[in-house]
N, C-alpha and C positions, 0 to 999 in steps of 0.2 A: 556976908554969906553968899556964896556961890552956887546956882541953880543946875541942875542936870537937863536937857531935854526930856521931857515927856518919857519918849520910850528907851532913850540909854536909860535913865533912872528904872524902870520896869524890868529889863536884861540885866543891869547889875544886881536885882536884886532877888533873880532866879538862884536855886539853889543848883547845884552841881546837880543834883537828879533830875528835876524840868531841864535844865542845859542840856545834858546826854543825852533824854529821852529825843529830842529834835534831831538829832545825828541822820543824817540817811547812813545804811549797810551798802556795805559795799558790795558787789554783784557776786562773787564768792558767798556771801553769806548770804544773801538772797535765794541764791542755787540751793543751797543745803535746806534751808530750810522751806522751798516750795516743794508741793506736791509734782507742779507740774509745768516747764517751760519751755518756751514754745518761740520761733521766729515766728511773728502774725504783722497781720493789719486790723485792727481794731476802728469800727463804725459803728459810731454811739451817735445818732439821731437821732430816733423816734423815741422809746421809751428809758423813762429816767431809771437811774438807776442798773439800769442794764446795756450792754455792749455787747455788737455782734463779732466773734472774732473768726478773723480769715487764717487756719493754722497753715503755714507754708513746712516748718519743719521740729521736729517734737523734739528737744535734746535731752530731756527727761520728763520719763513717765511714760504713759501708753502711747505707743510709736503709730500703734491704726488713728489716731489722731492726726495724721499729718495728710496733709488738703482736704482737713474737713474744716464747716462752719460751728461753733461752738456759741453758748449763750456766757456771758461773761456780767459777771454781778461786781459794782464799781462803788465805791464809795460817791454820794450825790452834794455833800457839802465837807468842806474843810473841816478835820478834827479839833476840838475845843480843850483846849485845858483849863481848870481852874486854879486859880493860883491869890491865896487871902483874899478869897472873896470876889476876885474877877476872873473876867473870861479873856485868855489870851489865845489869840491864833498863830498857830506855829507855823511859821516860814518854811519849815521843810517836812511838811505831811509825809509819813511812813507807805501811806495807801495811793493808787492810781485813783485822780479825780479829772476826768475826764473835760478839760475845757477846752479839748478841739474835737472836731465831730469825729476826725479820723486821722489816726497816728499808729506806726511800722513803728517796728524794733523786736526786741525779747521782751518776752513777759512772764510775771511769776506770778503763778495763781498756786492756791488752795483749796484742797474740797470740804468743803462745810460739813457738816453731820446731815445733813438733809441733800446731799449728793452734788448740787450746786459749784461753779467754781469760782472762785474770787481772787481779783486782783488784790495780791497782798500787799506788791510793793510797787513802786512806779517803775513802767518801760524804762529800759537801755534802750535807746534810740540807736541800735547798732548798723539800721539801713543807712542813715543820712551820714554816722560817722565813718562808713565804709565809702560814701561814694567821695567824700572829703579827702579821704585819706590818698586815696585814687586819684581827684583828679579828674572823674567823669563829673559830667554835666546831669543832672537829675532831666528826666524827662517831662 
C-alpha cells in the first residue's frame, strides 16, 4: 500500500466545489462586480482591521473620490473552510489581507449596508507591473 503526503491526500480529496471556490477572479470580474475602484496606496499600521487608503484615481464609482484619503475595512485573518470536520486554509483567499503595511495598485471595494468600504478582492499590483513593463527603476 502506497501513502500520499499529508496534504496531496487533503487536495485530492476536495470536492470540485471547495476546488472552485479557491479560484481567485480575474480582474474583469472583480470590476463588475465592485462597488468601487480606485488606483491607491493602501497603509495599514495602526489599527487592525482597517486600512488607510491614498485614492490617486477613481475608474469606477464616485469620481470626487479621486485624491482623497478614504478608511478601508480589510479582512484581519485568513478565511477558514471547513471540510469533514477540519479546518483548511485556502491558499488563494478571495479578500485583501493586508501583510504588508503599505501596497499600490487597483483596488476593489464594496459598500457594506452600514456605508463602510471593504476590500473585496485582493489589489492588482498594477504600479510595480507598469514600472516592470517599462523598464524604469522604482524610486
Amino acid at each position: 500500500m502506497r501513502f500520499l503526503p499529508a496534504g496531496l491526500g487533503m487536495l485530492l480529496a476536495l470536492s470540485p466545489t471547495a476546488a472552485q471556490a479557491c479560484r481567485q477572479l480575474i480582474p474583469s470580474a472583480k470590476f463588475e462586480r465592485s462597488d468601487l475602484v480606485v488606483e491607491a496606496e493602501a497603509f495599514c499600521l495602526e489599527t487592525t482591521g482597517v486600512c488607510e487608503l491614498q485614492i490617486f484615481e477613481v475608474l469606477k464609482g464616485d469620481e470626487k473620490l479621486s485624491g482623497s484619503k478614504v478608511n478601508m475595512h480589510v479582512d484581519e485573518t485568513p478565511p477558514q473552510n471547513e471540510i469533514d470536520g477540519r479546518i483548511v486554509i485556502g491558499r488563494c483567499p478571495q479578500t485583501f489581507e493586508p501583510w504588508q503595511s503599505r501596497i499600490s495598485g487597483r483596488f476593489y471595494l464594496v459598500r457594506r449596508n452600514d456605508g463602510t468600504l471593504f476590500a473585496a478582492h485582493p489589489p492588482d499590483a498594477t504600479t510595480e507591473a507598469m514600472i516592470e513593463e517599462e523598464g524604469v527603476e522604482p524610486e
